[in-house]
C-alpha positions in Angstrom: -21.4 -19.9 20.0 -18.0 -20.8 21.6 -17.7 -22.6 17.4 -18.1 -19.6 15.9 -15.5 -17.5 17.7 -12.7 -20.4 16.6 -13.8 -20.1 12.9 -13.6 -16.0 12.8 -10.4 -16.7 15.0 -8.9 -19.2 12.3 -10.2 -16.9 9.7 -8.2 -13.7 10.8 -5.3 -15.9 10.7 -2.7 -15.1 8.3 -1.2 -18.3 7.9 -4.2 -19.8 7.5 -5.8 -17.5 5.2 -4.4 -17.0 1.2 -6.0 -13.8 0.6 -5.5 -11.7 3.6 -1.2 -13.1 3.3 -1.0 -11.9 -0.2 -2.5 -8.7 0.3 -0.5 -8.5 3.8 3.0 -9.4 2.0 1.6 -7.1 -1.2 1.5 -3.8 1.3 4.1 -4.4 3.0 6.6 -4.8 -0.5 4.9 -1.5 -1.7 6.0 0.2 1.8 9.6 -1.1 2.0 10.0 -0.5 -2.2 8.7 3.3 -1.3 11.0 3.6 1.5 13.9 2.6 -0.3 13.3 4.9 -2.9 12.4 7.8 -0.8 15.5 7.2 1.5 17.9 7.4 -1.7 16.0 10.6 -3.4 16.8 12.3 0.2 20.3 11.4 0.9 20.7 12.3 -3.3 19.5 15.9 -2.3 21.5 16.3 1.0 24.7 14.9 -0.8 24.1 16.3 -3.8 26.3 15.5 -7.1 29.4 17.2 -7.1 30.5 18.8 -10.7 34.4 18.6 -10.9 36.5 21.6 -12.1 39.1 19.9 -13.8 42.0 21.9 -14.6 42.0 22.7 -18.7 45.0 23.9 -20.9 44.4 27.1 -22.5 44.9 25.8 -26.0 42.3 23.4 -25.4 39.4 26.3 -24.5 36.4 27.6 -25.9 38.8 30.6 -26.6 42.4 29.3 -27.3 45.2 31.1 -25.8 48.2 30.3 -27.7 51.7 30.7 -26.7 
């Protein structure tokens, strides 16, 4: 009995264990690349782009105003 609780124990273990490690480190690089990108798409929409106004000479307009 007292053998196999060690060999579930050793079994759980992740550094021990290949499969349970690489689907351990897999989830947790899915969470962290999802945060990341969720973390820039909401501090895009608070910020926000800002469009210039850029001051343009009135002979350069859609509608020229010439002198």
């Amino acid at each position: 009995m007292s053998q196999d609780s060690q060999q579930t124990s050793a079994e759980k273990d992740i550094a021990s264990n290949w499969v349970t490690s690489s689907r351990f480190i897999f989830y947790v690089s899915i969470f962290a690349l999802l945060a990341l990108v969720l973390g820039n798409c909401s501090k895009l929409f608070t910020s926000g782009f800002k469009k210039p106004n850029p001051e343009v000479n009135t002979s350069s307009q859609y509608k020229p105003e010439y002198k």
